[in-house]
N, C-alpha and C positions, 0 to 999 in steps of 0.2 A: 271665782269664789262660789258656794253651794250656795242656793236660794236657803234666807232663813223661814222660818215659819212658827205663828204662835198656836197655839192651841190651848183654846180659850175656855176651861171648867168654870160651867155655872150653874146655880141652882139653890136652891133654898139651902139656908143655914144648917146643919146637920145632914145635907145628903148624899156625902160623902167624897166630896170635889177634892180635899188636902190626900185625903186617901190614897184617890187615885192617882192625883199628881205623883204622888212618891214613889206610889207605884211602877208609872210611865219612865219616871225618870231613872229610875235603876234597871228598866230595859232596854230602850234607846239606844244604850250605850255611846254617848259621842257628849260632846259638850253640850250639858243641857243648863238651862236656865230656869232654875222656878221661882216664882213669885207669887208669895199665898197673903190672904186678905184676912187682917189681925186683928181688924178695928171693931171696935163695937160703938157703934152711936146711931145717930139718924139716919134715913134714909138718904138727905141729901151728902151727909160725910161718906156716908158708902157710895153713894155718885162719882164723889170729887176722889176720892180713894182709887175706883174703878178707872177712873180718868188717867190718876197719877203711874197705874198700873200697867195702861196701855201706851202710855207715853217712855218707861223704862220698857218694855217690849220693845217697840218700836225701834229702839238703840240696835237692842239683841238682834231682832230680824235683820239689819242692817249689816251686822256683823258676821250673819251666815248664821246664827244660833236657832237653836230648836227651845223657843221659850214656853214655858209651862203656867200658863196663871189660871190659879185657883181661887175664883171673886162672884159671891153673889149677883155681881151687877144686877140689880133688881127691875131695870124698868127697859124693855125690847128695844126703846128711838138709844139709851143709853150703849146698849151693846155695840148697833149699829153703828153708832158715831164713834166707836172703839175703831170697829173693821172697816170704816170710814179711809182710817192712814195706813190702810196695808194693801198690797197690788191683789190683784185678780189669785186666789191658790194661798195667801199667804195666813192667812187668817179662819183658825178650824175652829166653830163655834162645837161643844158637847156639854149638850143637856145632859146633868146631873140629876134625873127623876127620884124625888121620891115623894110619898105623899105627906101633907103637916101632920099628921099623927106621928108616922114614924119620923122624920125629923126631929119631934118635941122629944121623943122619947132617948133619942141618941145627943139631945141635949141641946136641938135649935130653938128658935123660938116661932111660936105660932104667931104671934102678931104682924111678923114681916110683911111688907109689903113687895112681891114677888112674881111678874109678868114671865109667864113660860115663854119659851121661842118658840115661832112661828115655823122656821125652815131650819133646823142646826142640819150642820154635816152629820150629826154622829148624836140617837138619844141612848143612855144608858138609864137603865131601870135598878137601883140599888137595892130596891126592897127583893127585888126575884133573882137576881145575879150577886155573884160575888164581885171582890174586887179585883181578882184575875181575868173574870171574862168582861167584866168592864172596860179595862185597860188593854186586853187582846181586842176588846171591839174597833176601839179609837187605833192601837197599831192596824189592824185590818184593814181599815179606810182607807190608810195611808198608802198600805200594800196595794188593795184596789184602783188607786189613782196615782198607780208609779209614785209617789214625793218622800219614799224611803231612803 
């Protein structure tokens, strides 16, 4: 069976993460799985959100799936303990950049509370890229490190 693998969009409300999911996943071409984050409440319901997100991944990697989740997860120990249950390769963190003005303006909200990552595989910049070369960046990776 193929090794699965998630790859993990995140980034402030509005910066573009459902986008490129959709993107991703109408190039792939293979059975893809995405999982985008719908909720609107606390910081802690988008925790347990994030949790519940990586826990139905988790399934899909198992089954050989290329899972797609599009989740604020807003706080870096939270992401962590996502890629926590996934082996060595399996778990592609990509920062979703952009800055809270634009954000606000595409209709996130500036009040989030919001920890960037420290080390992702893959950062994409929305305010200066499209959502072509965002999506070819994150395919690239994958290219660069054999896991296509």
């Amino acid at each position: 069976m193929k090794q699965g693998v998630v790859i993990w969009l995140t980034g402030r409300p509005g910066s573009g993460k459902t986008t490129i999911a959709r993107s991703l996943k109408k190039r792939i071409g293979q059975e893809v799985l995405h999982l985008d984050e719908r909720l609107a409440g606390s910081t802690e319901q988008q925790c347990q959100h994030a949790r519940r997100i990586g826990a139905v991944a988790r399934v899909g990697v198992r089954k050989g799936q290329c899972v797609i989740c599009s989740c604020v997860s807003p706080y870096r120990e939270l992401r962590d303990e996502v890629r926590a249950h996934f082996n060595e390769g399996q778990f592609i963190e990509v920062f979703v950049k952009a800055s809270v003005e634009v954000c606000k303006a595409r209709g996130g909200t500036e009040s989030f509370i919001y920890e960037e990552p420290v080390d992702p595989e893959v950062i994409v910049d929305t305010e200066n890229c499209t959502i072509t070369k965002s999506a070819n960046a994150v395919i690239n990776w994958f290219i660069k490190y054999n896991l296509q």
